[in-house]
N, C-alpha and C positions, 0 to 999 in steps of 0.2 A: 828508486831514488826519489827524492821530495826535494824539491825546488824551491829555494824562497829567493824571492827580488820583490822589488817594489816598483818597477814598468818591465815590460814585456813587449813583444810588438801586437798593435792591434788589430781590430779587421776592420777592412776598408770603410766598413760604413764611421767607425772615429776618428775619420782622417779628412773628415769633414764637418762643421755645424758646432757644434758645443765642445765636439772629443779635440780640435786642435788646439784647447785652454788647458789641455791634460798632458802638456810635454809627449807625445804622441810616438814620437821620431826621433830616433841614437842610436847612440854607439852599444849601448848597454841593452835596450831593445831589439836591436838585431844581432847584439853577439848571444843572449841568450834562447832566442829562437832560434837559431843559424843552432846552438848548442846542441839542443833537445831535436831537431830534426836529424843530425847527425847519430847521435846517440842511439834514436827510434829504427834509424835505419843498421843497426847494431843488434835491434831485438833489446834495449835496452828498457824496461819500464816506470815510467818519471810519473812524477806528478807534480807541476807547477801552479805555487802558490803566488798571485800578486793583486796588482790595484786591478781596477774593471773603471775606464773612462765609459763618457755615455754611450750608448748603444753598443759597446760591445756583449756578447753574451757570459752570461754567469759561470758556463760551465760550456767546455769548449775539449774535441777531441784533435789531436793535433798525429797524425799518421796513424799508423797503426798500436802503437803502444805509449802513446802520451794523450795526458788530458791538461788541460789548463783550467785553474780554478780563481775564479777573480772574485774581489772583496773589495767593500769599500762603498761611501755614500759621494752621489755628483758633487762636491766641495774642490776645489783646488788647493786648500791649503794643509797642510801636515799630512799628506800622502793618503787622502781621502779616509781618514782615519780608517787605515783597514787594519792596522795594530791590533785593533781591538779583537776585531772577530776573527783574525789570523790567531792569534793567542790561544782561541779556543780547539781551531781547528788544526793548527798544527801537530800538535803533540798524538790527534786521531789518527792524521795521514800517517806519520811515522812512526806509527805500533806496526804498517806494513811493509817499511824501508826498510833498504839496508846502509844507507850516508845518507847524511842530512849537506845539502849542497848550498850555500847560501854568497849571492852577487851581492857586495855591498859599494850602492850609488852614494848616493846626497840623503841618506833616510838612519836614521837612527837607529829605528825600532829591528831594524832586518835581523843585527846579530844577535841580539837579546831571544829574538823569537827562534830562528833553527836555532843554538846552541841550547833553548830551554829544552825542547822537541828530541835532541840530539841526545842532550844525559839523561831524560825520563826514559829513554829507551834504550839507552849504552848503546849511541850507535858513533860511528865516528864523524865529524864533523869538518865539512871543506870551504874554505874562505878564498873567493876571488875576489880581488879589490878593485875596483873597475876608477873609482875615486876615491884617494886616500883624503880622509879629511884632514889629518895632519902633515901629510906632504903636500899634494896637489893643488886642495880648494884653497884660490886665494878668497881672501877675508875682505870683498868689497863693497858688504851692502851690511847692516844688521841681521838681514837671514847667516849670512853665511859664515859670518861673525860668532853669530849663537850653534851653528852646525859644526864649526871649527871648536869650539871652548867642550860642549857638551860630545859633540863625536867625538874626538879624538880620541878619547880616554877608550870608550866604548871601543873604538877599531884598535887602539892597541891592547884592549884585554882577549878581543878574539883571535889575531893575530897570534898569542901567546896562548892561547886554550886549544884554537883549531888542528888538526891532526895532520893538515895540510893546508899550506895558503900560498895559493895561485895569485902571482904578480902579472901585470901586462905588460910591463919593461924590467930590463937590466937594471935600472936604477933604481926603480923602486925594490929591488929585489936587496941592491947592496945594502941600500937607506935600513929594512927591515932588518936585515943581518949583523947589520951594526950597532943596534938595538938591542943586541942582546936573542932575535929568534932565532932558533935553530937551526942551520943552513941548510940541513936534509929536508927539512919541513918548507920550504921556503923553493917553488918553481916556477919557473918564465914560463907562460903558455900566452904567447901574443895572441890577439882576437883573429880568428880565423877568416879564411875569403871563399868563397862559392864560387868556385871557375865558372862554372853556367853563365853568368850574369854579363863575362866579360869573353863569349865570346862570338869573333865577332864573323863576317866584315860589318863595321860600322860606316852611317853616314857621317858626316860631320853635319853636327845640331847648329854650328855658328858659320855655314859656310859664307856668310855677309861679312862677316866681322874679321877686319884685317890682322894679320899678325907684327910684330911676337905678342902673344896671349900671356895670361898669368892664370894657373889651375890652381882654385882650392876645392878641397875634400873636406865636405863637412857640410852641417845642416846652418839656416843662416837662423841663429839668433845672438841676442846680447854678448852671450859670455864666450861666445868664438869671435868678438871684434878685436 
């Protein structure tokens, strides 16, 4: 399987110094590691394509049958342009696949790239849409604005080429369906959870802090205010 996203999760060493300028930390980031370690433990063998913030390494084995391949120059801005040299290298990984699997965030270039990789090789093609740019992103700054007017088109021609396309909600599954995509091609697979992580016995981290409490899940920045 060959992988394309444009973040990934990183190692620890860019999760500090230059690499926290590089959106580091998500939803999108840990659902497609959380993915591919699942998979690997399936005997499944991947290869994922994406950015490299700094000090992450170039070329990265990730269990026993994945490898992660990152792309791209220190820049923060248009996805460290790794468009470029993904282009080239795409279409090499998947002469050895058998699906081209592609996460599409806030990045234009993602479906353009598997779906090209995809029909050089007649292989079939799977779209998760982690951000739908015509549903989801709202339009609040001129970035997003120009990722709304320019994506959108782009996510609903993949949407309509992909041979499967994975929703993360119910809704956005109806939204797509109503649109005209084909409702067999079109399935819920919510972002998955690692029981490990949650369990417990736990201390309480705020045992100072009186209740009633208010929990949020989620990373703190801008666009989760």
């Amino acid at each position: 399987m060959l992988r394309v996203c444009s973040v990934f999760e990183p190692p620890a060493s860019a999760l500090v110094g230059r690499g926290v300028k590089f959106d580091p930390i998500g939803g999108m980031q840990n659902h497609t590691a959380e993915l591919t370690r699942a998979l690997d433990r399936r005997r499944i063998v991947q290869t994922v394509l994406t950015t490299r913030p700094p000090t992450a390494p170039y070329f990265q084995r990730l269990g026993d049958h994945a490898r992660v391949i990152r792309l791209g120059l220190p820049v923060r801005r248009l996805r460290q342009l790794y468009a470029p040299q993904a282009a080239v290298i795409a279409p090499i990984l998947a002469a050895r696949a058998a699906v081209v699997h592609v996460h599409l965030g806030e990045d234009l270039a993602v479906i353009p790239l598997g779906a090209a990789a995809a029909r050089l090789h007649r292989l079939p093609l799977v779209l998760t849409v982690h951000t739908s740019l015509r549903h989801t992103l709202a339009a609040g700054d001129l970035r997003s604005a120009i990722l709304k007017a320019l994506g959108g088109p782009i996510e609903r021609w993949g949407e309509h080429s992909a041979e499967a396309v994975l929703a993360i909600t119910p809704r956005l599954r109806r939204l797509l369906v109503s649109e005209g995509v084909e409702e067999e091609r079109v399935h819920v697979i919510p972002p998955g959870v690692n029981p490990s992580l949650f369990e417990g016995p736990f201390e309480d981290p705020f045992s100072g802090v009186g209740k009633p409490r208010v929990l949020f899940v989620g990373r703190l920045a801008p666009r989760r205010a």
